[in-house]
Structures are given as C-alpha cells and as structure tokens.
N, C-alpha and C positions, 0 to 999 in steps of 0.2 A: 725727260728720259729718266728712268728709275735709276740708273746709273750715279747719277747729277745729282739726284734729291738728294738733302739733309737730312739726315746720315742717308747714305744709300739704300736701295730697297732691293736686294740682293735676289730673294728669291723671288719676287716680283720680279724681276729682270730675266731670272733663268726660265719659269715661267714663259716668261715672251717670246725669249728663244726657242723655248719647244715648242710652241704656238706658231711663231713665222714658218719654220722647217714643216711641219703639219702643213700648215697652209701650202705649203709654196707644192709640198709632194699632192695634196689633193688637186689644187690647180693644173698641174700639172697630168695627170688622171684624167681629169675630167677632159682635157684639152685631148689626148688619146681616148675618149670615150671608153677607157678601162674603168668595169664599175670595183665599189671597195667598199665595203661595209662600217657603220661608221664608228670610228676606234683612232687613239689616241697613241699607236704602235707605229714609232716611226721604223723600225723594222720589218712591221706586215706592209706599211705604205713604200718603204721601200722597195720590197721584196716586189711588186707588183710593180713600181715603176723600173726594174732593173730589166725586165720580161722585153719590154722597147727599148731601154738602155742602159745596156750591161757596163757601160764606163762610170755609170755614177759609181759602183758597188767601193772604192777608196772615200769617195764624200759621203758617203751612207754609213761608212764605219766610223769616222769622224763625230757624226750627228747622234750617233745608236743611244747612248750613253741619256742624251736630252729625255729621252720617254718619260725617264724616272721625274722626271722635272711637270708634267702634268697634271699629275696629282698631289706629288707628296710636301711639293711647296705652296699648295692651296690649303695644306691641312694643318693646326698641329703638329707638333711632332716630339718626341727625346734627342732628336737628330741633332747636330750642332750646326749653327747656322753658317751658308758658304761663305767664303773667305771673298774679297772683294777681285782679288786675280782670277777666281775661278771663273766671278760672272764675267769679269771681263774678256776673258780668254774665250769663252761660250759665245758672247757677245760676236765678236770679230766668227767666227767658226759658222753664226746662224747667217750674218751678213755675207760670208762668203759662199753659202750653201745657197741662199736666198735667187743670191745673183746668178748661178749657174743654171738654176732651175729656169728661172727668167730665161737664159739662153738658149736653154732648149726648149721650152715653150714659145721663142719666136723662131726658131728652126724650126720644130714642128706643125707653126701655123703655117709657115713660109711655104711646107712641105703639099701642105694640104689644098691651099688655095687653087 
C-alpha cells in the first residue's frame, strides 16, 4: 500500500483514491445500464448516478474534491506535495465511498434479478 512504503507515496495514494471512487461510480453505471462518456469527473459520474440515487449526493460532495487527484498527481508540478493526513483522511473517505457503492450495486442487482 503507498500508504506503508518508505517514505510514503502520498500522491500515489490520492491517485488511487480518485481511481477506486471512478471505478466504484462507473461500476455502478454500468450495473444501471446508464451510459457515460469516458471522463475522469467524479462530479459528471456522480451527477448521472444520483438520476437513480439521489441519497448519494452527501458522499458525492465528500469525494468531489478527489477529481483533482487524476491528473495533477500523475504530472509534475510547483504544487507542494500533500501532507501524509491528507492522504490519509482521503484514504478512509474512498474506502467508505467504495463500500456504499458496493451496497447499492448489490440492491440494485438484487432489484433486477
């Protein structure tokens, strides 16, 4: 875990978090067969999953923030590198984001079957 490694790998780690949430909202899409164009905008993925379930929209303002984390920690930057709470705190936030998605993509299969 980037978390772990000697010295930590901080934006590696945020990184990951915007990637799981990405993921978990696309899974999640696709399990509603809403289509989405493909994009790195955890706010346009949100915005489309909130269409079937308007309760995420508190865990969606939570996660908004990670988008930034797609890009700008793959590149270069002047940026000063995050602080090891930040990833942490983002960490814990994509884990609990991850799992709720889960939740409803087994209600929603549940639904359909």
């Amino acid at each position: 875990m980037d978390l772990k490694a000697e010295p930590p790998l901080l934006n590696d780690s945020l990184f990951h978090c915007q990637q799981a949430c990405e993921k978990a909202l696309k899974a999640l899409l696709c399990c509603l067969q809403s289509p989405f164009r493909k994009v790195h905008d955890l706010n346009e993925l949100g915005n489309l999953a909130m269409q079937s379930f308007p309760e995420l929209d508190p865990s969606l303002e939570k996660i908004a923030h990670l988008s930034g984390y797609a890009v700008t920690s793959r590149y270069p930057s002047h940026e000063p590198d995050p602080e090891a709470d930040e990833a942490h705190a983002n960490y814990q936030i994509a884990l609990e984001f991850v799992s709720e998605i889960q939740q409803l993509i087994q209600s929603a299969s549940a639904i359909n079957l």
